[in-house]
N, C-alpha and C positions, 0 to 999 in steps of 0.2 A: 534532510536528504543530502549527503555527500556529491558534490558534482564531479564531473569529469573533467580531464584535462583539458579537454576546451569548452568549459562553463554548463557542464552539466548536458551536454548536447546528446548524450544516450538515450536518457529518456525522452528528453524532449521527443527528437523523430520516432524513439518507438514508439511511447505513446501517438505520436501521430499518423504512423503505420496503424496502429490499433483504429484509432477513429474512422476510418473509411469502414473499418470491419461492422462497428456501431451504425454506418451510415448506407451504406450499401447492401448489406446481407440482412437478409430478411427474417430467419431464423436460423440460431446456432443449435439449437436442442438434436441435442444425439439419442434420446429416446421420447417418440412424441407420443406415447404409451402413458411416459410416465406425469404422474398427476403434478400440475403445476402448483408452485409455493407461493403463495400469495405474499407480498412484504408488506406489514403493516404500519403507519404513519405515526408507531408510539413515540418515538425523538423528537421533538420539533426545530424550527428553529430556531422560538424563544428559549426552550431548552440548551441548546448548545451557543449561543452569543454570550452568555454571561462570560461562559468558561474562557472563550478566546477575547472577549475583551479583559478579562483579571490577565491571563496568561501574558497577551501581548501590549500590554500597559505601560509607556514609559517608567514610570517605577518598579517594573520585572527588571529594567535595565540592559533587555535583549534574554533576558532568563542565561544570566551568567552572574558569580559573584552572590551578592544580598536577594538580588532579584530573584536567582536560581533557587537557592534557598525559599527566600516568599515562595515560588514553585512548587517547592516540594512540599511544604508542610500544606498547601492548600490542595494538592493529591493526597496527602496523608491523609489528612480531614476530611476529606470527602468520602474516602476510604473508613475510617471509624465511624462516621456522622449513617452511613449504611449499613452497617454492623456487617462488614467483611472482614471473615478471619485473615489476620496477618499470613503471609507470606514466609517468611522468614524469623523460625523460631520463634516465637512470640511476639516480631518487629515486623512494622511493614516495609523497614527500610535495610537494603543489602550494602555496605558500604564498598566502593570499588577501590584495592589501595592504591595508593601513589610507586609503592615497590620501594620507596627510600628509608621511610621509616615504619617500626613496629606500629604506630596509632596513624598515620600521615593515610589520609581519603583525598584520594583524585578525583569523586562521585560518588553518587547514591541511586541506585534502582531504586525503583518503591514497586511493591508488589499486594495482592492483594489476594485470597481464592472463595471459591463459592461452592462447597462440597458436594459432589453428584449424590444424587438421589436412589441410583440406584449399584443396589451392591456387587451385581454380576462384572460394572463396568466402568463406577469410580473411581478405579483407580486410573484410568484413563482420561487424559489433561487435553484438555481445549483453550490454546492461548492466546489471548488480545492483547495487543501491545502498541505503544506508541514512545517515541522519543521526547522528552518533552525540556531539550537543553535547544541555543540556536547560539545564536553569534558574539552576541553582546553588542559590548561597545565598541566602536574603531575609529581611531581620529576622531575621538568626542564627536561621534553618530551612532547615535541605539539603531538598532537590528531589530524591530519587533518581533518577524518570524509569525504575524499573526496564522498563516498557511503552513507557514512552516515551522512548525508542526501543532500550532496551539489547535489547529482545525481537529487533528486526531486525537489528539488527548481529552477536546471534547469529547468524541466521539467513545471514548477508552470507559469517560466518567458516567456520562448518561447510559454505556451497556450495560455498566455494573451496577448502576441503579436499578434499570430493569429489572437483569437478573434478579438481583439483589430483595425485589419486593414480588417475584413470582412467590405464591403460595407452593406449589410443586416445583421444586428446581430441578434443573436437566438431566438426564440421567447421569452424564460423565459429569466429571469437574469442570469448571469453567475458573480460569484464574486472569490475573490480569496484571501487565507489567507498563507500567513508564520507565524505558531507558535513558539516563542520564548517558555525555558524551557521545551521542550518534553524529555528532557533527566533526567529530575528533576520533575518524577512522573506527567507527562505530564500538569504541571500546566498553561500552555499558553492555550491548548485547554479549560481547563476545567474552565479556566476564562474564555473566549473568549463564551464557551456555556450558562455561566450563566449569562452573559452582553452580548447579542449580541448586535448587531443594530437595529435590526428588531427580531418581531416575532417568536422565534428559529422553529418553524412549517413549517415556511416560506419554509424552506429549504425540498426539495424534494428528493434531492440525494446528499450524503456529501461522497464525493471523495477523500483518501491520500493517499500517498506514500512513503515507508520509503525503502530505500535499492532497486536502479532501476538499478546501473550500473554493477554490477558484477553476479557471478550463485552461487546456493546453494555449498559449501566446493569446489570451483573453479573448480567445474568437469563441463563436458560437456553439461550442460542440456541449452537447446534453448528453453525455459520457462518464462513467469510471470504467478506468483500465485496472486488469485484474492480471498480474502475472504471478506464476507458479500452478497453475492447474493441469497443465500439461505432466507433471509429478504426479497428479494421483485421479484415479478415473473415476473416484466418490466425490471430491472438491470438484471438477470438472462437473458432475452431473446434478451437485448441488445449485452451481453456479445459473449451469445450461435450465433445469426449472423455475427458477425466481422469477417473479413478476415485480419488477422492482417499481415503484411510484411512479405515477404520470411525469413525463419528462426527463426522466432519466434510463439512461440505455447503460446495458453492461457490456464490454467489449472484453474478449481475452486474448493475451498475449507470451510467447515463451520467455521467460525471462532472460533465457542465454540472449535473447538481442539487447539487454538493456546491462547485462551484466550485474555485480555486485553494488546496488546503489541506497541499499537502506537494512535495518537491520534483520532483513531475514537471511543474510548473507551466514551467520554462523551455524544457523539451521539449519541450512539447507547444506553446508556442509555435512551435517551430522544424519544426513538422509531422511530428515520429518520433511511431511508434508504441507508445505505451506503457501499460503497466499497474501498477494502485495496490492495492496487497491490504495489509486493514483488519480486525481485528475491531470497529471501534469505538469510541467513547471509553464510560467510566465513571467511576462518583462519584469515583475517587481519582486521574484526568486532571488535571498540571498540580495536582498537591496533594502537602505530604510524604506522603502516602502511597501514593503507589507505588510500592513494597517490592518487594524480591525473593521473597517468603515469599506474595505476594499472587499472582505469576503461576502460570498453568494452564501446566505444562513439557511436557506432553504435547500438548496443543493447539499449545502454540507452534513445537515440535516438526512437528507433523504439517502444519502450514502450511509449514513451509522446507520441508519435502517435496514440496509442492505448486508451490512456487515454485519450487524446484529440477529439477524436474520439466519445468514449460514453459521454462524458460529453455533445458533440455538441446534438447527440441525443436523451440525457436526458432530453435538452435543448429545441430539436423541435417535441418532439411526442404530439400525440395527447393527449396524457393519462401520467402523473407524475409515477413515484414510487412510490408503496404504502407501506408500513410495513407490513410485515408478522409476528402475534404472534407466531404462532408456525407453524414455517417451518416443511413439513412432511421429512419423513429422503429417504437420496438418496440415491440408491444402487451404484452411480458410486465412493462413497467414501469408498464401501466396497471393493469392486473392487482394489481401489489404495491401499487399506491396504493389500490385497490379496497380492497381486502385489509387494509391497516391504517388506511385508517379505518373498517371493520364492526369490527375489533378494539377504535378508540377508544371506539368508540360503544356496544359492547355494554360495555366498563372501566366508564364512568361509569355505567351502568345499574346497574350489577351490584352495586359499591359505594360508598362515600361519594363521591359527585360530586364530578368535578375540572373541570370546564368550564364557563366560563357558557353563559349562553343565547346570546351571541352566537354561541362558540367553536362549541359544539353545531350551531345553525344551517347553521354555514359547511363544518364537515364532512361533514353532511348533504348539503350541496349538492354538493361533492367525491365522497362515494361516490356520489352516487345517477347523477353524470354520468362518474362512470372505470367503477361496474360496466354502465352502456349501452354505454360504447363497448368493454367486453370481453367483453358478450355477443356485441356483432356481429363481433369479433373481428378489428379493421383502430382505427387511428388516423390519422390526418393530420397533414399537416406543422404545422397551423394549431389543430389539436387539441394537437399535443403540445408546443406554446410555452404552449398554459394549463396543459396539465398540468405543468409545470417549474414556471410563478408559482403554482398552487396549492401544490403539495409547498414553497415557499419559503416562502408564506404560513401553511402549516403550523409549520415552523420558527420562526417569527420568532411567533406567536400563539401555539402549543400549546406548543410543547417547549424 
């Protein structure tokens, strides 16, 4: 995951904006008509530990150089070893060039697809994706990156497995990408969008994952954050039915609060509809220490399930994802902002103060104007452009 200028702090508070919505609000479902999706416990978390300990291994060397390489051919293999048709031309590997010379490779996507079943609607592509480059080495210190991102590549290998041994496969296509370079200004994606294979249209719902195995600043929260649903009102309603595993809660959020921070950035320029699922960063983000010994396998676990989950669905509805130009604004986002700042505000009461009088202040003024307008229960278009530069201004002051 690409951080921000000041250490990745976007997502952090939005995810953390998100979790009061997980923690407070009692149902998001926007039609309680519609029949709930049960998600079932086929990933486990012996399933996905292998993957993030091979991936995050000192001998990956941070998944840069030799290690990177180990990386990829052990995606590739997984990839033939399930008997997924290649991706690219008869390869499952896309080479990203360098631009300097004729054969010179900057990267490698590895791609894989799963052909829909059925003919009215396979030509229509369901994409899972995950990054699977990270730091390396710095000052002779590996970067394992075991969260970031080996958690989703897990998660990438064991879908395609699924899929992969369904007897009836989905009716649309299901393909699947590991981006090389998401760490280096997401240029794996952002090649991969402007060469695809097909059509980039094609793609009805573009899926990734960055940061599955751990919880926002290691506290307690039984959450994934889910942004890009506000794009499209079939992903929202996917989402909004899931009955995701004991202990974990689905929280959604608009992605404009979190900005460009992983690679659904080149999609979502290209107007597909897409979703971002996050537990959020923590202290050992982009640090050696994120260890394989450090991820929650059960959690990360019960997220591929979830994601594995909608993407089946995206897969067999009757009706695609569509884009939404302009999403109307929700009030359950005012809500969570409500919500976490009565939280800030009662922390520094509570104990040893962390705010100044400025910081204080401004928060103040933030709850006392998100919990009016979610008493009246309606926000406006012109209301929820403050509400964004507040929650930024949050970020960039508080956290």
């Amino acid at each position: 995951m690409i951080p921000s200028p000041r250490h990745a702090i976007c997502l952090t508070t939005a995810v953390f904006l998100a979790a009061s919505l997980a923690a407070a609000l009692p149902s998001l479902a926007a039609d309680e008509s519609a029949a709930p999706i049960p998600v079932p416990s086929t990933i486990t978390a012996s399933d996905v530990r292998p993957h993030i300990e091979f991936l995050a291994h000192p001998d990956r060397m941070g998944r840069q150089g030799a290690g990177l390489a180990a990386a990829a051919g052990y995606i590739e293999n997984w990839f033939r070893d399930h008997k997924l048709t290649p991706l690219f031309e008869g390869s499952y590997r896309q080479a990203i060039p360098d631009g300097q010379t004729p054969a010179g490779a900057l990267g490698t996507n590895l791609g894989a697809v799963i052909p829909g079943s059925d003919p009215a609607v396979r030509d229509e592509i369901i994409l899972i994706t995950a990054h699977y480059d990270h730091l390396g080495k710095r000052n002779g210190v590996i970067y394992p990156g075991a969260d970031d991102n080996a958690s989703s590549v897990a998660m990438l290998l064991e879908s395609a497995r699924q899929i992969a041994a369904m007897p009836v496969k989905p009716r649309r296509t299901v393909a699947f990408v590991a981006f090389d370079l998401e760490e280096r200004l997401l240029h794996g994606s952002r090649w991969f969008a402007a060469h695809p294979p097909w059509d980039i249209h094609r793609i009805r719902l573009f899926i990734t994952a960055d940061l599955i195995g751990r919880s926002l600043g290691n506290l307690d929260l039984p959450a994934v954050f889910v942004m890009g649903s506000e794009r499209s009102t079939k992903a929202r309603e996917i989402l909004d039915r899931l009955q995701p595993p004991a202990g974990l809660e689905i929280a959604r959020l608009g992605a404009d609060l979190v900005g460009t921070r992983s690679d659904y950035g080149p999609f979502r320029d290209f107007r597909i509809p897409f979703l971002f699922f996050s537990t959020g960063e923590h202290p050992d983000y982009h640090t050696p220490r994120d260890t394989p010994d450090r991820i929650d396998y059960p959690k990360c676990a019960s997220i591929s399930n979830v994601i594995l989950t909608t993407a089946l669905e995206a897969a067999n509805a009757d009706a695609a994802p569509v884009w939404i130009r302009d999403p109307a604004p929700d009030i359950e986002e005012v809500k969570a902002l409500a919500r976490v700042t009565r939280l800030l505000l009662d922390a520094d009461g509570a104990g040893t103060p962390r705010l100044s009088d400025l910081q204080r202040a401004f928060i103040e003024q933030v709850h006392a104007k998100t919990s009016f307008m979610a008493r009246r229960g309606t926000v406006t278009a012109e209301e929820r452009v403050w509400v964004v530069r507040a929650a930024q201004w949050l970020m960039i002051s508080v956290f």
